[in-house]
C-alpha positions in Angstrom: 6.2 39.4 12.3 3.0 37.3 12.8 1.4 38.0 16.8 -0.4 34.5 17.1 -3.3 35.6 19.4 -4.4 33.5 22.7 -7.0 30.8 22.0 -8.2 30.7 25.8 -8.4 33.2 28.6 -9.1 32.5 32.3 -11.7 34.7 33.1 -9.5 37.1 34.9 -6.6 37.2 32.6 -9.4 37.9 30.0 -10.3 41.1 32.6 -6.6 42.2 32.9 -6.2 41.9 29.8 -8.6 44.1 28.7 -8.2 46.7 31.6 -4.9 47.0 30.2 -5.4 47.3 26.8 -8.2 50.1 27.7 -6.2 52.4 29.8 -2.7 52.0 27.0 -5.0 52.2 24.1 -4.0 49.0 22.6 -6.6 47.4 20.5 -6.1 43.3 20.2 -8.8 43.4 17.4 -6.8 45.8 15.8 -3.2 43.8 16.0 -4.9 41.0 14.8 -6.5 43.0 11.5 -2.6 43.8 11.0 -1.1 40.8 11.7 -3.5 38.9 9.1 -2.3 41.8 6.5 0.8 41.4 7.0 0.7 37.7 6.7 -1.3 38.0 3.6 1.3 40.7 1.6 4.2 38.1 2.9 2.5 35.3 1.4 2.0 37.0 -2.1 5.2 38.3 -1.9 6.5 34.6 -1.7 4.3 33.5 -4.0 5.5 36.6 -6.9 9.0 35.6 -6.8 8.5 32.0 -7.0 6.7 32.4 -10.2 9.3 34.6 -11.4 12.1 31.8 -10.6 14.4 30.0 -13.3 12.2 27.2 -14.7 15.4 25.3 -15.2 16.4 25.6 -11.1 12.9 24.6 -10.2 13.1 21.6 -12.5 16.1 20.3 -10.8 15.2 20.6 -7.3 12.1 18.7 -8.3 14.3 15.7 -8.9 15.7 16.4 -6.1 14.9 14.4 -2.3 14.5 16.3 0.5 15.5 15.4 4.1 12.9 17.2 6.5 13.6 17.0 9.7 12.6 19.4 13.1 13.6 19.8 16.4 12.7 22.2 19.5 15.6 24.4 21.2 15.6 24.4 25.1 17.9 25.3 28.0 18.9 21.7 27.6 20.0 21.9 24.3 17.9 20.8 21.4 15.3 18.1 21.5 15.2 16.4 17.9 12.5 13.5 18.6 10.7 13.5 15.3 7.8 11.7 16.4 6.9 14.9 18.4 6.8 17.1 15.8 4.3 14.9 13.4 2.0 17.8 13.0 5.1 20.3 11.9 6.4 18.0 9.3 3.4 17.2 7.6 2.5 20.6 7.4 5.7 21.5 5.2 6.2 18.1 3.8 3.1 18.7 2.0 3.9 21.8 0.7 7.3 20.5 -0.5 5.2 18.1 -2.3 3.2 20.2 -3.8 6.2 22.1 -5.3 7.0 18.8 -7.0 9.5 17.7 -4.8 11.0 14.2 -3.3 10.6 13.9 0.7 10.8 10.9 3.1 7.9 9.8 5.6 8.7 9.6 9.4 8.4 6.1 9.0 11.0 5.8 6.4 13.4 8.6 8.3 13.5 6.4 11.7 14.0 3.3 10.1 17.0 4.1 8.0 18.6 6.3 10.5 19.2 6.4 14.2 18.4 9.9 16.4 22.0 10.4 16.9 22.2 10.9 13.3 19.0 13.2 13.3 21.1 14.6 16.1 23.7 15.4 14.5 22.3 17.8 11.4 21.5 20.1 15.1 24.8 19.8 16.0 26.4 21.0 13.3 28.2 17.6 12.9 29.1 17.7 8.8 30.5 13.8 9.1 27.6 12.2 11.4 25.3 14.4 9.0 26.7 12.8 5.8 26.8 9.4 6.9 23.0 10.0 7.9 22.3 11.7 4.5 24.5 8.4 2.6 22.1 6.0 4.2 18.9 7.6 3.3 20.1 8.8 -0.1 19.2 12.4 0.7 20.8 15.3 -1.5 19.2 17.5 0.6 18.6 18.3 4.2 15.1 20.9 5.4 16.1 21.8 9.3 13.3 23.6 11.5 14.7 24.7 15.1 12.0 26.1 17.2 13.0 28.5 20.0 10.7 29.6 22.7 11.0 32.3 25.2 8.7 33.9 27.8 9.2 38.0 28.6 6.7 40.6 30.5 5.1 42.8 28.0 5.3 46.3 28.9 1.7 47.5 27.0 -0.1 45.2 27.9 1.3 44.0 31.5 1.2 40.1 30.6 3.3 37.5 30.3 4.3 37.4 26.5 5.1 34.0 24.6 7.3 34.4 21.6 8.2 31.7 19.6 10.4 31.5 16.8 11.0 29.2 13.8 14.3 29.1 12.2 14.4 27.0 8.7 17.6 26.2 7.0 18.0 24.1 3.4 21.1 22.3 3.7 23.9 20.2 1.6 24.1 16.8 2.9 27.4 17.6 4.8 25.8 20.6 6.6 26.6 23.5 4.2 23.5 25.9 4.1 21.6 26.8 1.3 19.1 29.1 1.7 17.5 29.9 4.9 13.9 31.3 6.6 12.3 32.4 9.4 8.9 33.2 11.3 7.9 34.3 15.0 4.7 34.2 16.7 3.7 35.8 20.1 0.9 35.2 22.3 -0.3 36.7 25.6 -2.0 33.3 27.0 -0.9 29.7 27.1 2.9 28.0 27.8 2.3 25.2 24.8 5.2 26.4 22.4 4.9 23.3 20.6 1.2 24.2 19.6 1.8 27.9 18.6 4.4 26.8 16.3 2.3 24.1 15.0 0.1 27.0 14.1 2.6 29.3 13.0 3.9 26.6 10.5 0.6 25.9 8.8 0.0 29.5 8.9 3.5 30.6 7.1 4.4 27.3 5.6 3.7 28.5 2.0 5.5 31.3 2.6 8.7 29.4 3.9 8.6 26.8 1.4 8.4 29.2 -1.5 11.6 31.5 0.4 13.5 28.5 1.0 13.1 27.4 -3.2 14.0 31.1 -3.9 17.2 31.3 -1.8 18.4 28.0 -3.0 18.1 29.4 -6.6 19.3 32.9 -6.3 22.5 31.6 -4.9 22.7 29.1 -8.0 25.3 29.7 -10.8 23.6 31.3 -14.0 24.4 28.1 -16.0 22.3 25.8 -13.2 19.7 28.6 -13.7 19.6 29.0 -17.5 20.1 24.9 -17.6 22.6 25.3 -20.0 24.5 22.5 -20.3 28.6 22.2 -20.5 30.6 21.0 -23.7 33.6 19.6 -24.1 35.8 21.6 -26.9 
């Protein structure tokens, strides 16, 4: 799991923070050194089995068009306003480019559909999800759901950010595909929207690439193989 570190420090969190991690041994320098290896043997692992993926599977999801669309899980339920989460989307959007594939613009996703369609791929609405996907022409539907919560951590003594990033490739009518995930933490800072919109660029290689392998694991070995069926 990625530990996004804190960007600012007041002056006397910075203090606490260290007296803290002096008298419990922890080393933030350290945490970070393993965090960036782990995110670095994740991302290589991605990248192995993506090159070791059906030709044929990848060549059909390239002629695929993909739906991306994210939205932000609070105690009020989930807020799915895209234009808030510009910096998410264009940070997998391009990567799902760069794989070869289809996707929409914001533009193009609020001016064919209305929110309470967007809405409804959150709500686990298959019909309201279809009729949105019909309208767009979308045969397939990338949902991001970020989750934030706040606890006390018990090393350091701080208030502990962790946000989480749930990613889930979809049918049009809601069935799910393949599926991801990342989490960040951070010891500074309430801006969840920010830490994921690092944690996204960070990992979004990574996710892309998992996503693309999921969808074609769970494929049939003639999809796979791209053999084709003939009538006897």
């Amino acid at each position: 799991m990625l530990r996004q570190r804190p960007i600012r420090f007041g002056l006397v969190t910075l203090l606490v923070a260290g007296q803290c991690a002096l008298a419990h041994g922890f080393s933030f320098s350290e945490e970070a050194a393993k965090d960036a290896a782990n995110a670095e043997a994740e991302k290589a692992a991605a990248d192995a089995k993506m090159r070791s993926l059906p030709p044929a599977c990848l060549d059909g999801l390239r002629r695929k068009t993909v739906l991306l669309i994210m939205g932000e899980r609070s105690g009020d339920g989930i807020s799915a306003e895209q234009a808030r989460f510009s910096p998410h989307f264009n940070a997998i959007n391009r990567r799902l480019q760069k794989q070869g594939m289809r996707t929409y613009t914001q533009a193009e996703i609020r001016a064919r559909i209305a929110q309470a369609e967007v809405d409804a791929y959150f709500r686990n609405d298959p019909d309201a999800a279809l009729a949105a996907s019909k309208k767009l022409g979308a045969q397939l539907i990338l949902r991001g759901t970020i989750d934030a919560r706040t606890t006390m951590n018990a090393v350091v003594r701080l208030p502990e950010v962790q946000v989480t990033i749930a990613y889930a490739l979809l049918t049009p009518s809601g069935q799910l595909l393949s599926e991801a995930r990342t989490d960040a933490e951070s010891y500074s800072g309430s801006d969840t929207l920010g830490m994921a919109r690092m944690l996204i660029e960070e990992k979004a290689d990574g996710v892309v690439n998992e996503l693309l392998a999921g969808y074609c694991d769970a494929q049939p070995a003639a999809v796979k193989s791209g053999a084709k069926k003939t009538n006897k």
